[in-house]
C-alpha positions in Angstrom: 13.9 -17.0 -1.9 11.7 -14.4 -0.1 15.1 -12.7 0.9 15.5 -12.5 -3.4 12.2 -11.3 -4.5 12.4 -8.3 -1.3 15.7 -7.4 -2.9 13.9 -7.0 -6.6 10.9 -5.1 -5.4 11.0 -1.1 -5.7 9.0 -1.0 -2.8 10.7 -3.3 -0.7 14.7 -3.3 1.1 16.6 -5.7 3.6 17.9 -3.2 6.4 20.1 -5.0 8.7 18.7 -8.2 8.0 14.7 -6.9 8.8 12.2 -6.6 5.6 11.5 -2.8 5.4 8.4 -1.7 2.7 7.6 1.3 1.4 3.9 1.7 1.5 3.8 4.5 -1.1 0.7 5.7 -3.7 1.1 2.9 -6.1 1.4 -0.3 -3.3 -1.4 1.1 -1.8 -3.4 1.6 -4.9 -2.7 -2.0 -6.2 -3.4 -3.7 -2.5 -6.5 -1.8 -2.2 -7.7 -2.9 -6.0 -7.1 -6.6 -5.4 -8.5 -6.8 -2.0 -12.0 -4.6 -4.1 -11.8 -7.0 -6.8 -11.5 -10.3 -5.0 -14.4 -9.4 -3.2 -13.0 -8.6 0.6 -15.2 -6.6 3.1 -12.1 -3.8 2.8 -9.2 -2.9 3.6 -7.3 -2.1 7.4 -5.5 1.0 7.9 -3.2 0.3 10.7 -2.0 3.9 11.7 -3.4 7.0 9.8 -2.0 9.5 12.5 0.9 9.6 10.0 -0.7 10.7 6.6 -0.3 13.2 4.7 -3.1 16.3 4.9 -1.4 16.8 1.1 -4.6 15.4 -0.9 -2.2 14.8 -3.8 0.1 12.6 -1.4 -2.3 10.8 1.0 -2.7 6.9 1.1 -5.7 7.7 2.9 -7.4 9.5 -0.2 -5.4 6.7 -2.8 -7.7 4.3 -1.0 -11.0 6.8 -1.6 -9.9 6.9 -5.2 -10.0 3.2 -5.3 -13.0 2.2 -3.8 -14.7 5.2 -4.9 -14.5 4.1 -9.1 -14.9 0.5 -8.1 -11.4 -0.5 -8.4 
């Protein structure tokens, strides 16, 4: 069943029998919004080394946007 649903998601593929994501501008959007609106202390940024200095393709800024307007 999980196996299924990783298949169907745009964000998610099976690689060689491991679960890879895609943690792009929308995903992070939406996980930042529910864990806002269900009242969490925030949200954990693993590894930001990574991200984009692109304003219009950080995660890091996506996340700003978010808590910023109050989800």
């Amino acid at each position: 069943m999980f196996d299924r649903f990783a298949r169907n998601r745009r964000d998610s593929i099976m690689y060689k029998e491991m679960l890879k994501q895609d943690y792009g501008r929308q995903l992070v959007r939406d996980k930042t919004a529910f864990a806002t609106d269900s009242g969490m202390g925030g949200v954990m940024i693993w590894h930001f080394g990574t991200d984009s200095f692109d304003p219009e393709l950080s995660l890091i800024n996506v996340i700003d946007e978010v808590v910023g307007s109050g989800s």
